[in-house]
N, C-alpha and C positions, 0 to 999 in steps of 0.2 A: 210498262214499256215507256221509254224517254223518247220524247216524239226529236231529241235532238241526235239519239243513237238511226232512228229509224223513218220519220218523216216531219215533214215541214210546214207549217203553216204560211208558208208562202204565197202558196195559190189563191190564197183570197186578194192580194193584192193585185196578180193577177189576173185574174178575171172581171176585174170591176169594168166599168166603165160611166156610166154615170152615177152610178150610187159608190158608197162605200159600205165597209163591214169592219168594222175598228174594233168590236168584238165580239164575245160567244164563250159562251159558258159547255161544261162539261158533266161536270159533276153537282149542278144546280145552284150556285153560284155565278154571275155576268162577271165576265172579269174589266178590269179598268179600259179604258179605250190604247189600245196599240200596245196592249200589254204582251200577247202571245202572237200581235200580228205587225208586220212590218208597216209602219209610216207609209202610206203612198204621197203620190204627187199630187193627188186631186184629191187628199183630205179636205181643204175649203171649198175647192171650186167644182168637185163633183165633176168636173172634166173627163171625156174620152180619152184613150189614145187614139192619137188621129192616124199614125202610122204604123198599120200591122204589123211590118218588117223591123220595125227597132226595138230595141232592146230593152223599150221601155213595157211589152206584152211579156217579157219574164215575168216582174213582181212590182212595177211602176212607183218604185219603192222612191219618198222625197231624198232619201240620202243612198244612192247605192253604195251597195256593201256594209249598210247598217244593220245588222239583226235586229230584232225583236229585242225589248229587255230580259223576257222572259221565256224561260221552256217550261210548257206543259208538259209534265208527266201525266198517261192516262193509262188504265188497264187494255188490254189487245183486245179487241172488237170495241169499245166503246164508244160511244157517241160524242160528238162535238157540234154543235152548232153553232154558227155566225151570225151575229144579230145587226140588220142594217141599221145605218146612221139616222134613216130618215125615212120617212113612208114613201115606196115606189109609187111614183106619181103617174108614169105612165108602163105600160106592161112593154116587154121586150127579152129575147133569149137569155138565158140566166146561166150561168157553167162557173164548176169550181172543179180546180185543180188540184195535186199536190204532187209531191216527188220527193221519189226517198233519198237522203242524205248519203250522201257517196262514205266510204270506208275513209278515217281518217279527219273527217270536218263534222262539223257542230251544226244544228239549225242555225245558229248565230256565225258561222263564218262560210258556209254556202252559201253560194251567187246564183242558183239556179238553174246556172247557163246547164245547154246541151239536152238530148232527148231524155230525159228522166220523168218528163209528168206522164200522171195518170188523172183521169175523169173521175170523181168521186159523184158530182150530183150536177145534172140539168133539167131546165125548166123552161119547155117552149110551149107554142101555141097544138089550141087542138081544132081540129077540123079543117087544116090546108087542104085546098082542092074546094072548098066550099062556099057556099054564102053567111057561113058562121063562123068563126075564129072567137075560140077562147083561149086565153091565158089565166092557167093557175095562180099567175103570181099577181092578178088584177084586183 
């Protein structure tokens, strides 16, 4: 399956916020950095978005409307992992997205706009309500 007939590597751009994920191997191979994932805006500065409402919580991509260089193709069910830029310094909610590529457009000319994501994986604290709080990602 062409993740550009069917889904998008988008969502890691969106989701970041302080860390990045520039890339993630498949098939056991890391691929190069922002090779199957779009450029964000806090590639150097590891920056939030400070405003949830803008349009910058689509894919916080540094050029909108630049795709990816690349499409992964991968077999259906298969695994993808994102690998971070930099070791998570301090723990915090983790979520990734994606969304399928509308009829007619490419991973590389989808904007991501409009209700199309789905939750693929998150990662928060355990024991709210208590005097212990751990995080898996710590």
């Amino acid at each position: 399956m062409k993740f550009s007939s069917a889904l998008t590597f988008l969502a890691a751009a969106g989701a970041q916020a302080h860390y990045t994920f520039p890339k993630g191997y498949s098939t056991g191979a890391v691929s190069g950095e922002y090779e199957h994932i779009r450029t964000t805006e806090n590639h150097y500065s590891r920056g939030p978005v400070t405003d949830v409402t803008s349009s910058a919580m689509t894919c916080y991509e540094l050029n909108p409307g630049t795709g990816a260089p690349k499409t992964l193709s991968a077999a259906a069910g298969s695994n993808y992992t994102f690998v971070v830029d930099s070791s998570i310094s301090h723990p915090g909610p983790l979520h990734f997205y994606m969304a399928k590529v509308p009829e007619g457009k490419t991973a590389a000319t989808f904007d991501g706009k409009g209700a199309v994501w789905f939750k693929i994986y998150q990662d928060g604290p355990a024991g709210l309500g208590t005097s212990s709080i751990t995080w898996p990602s710590a």
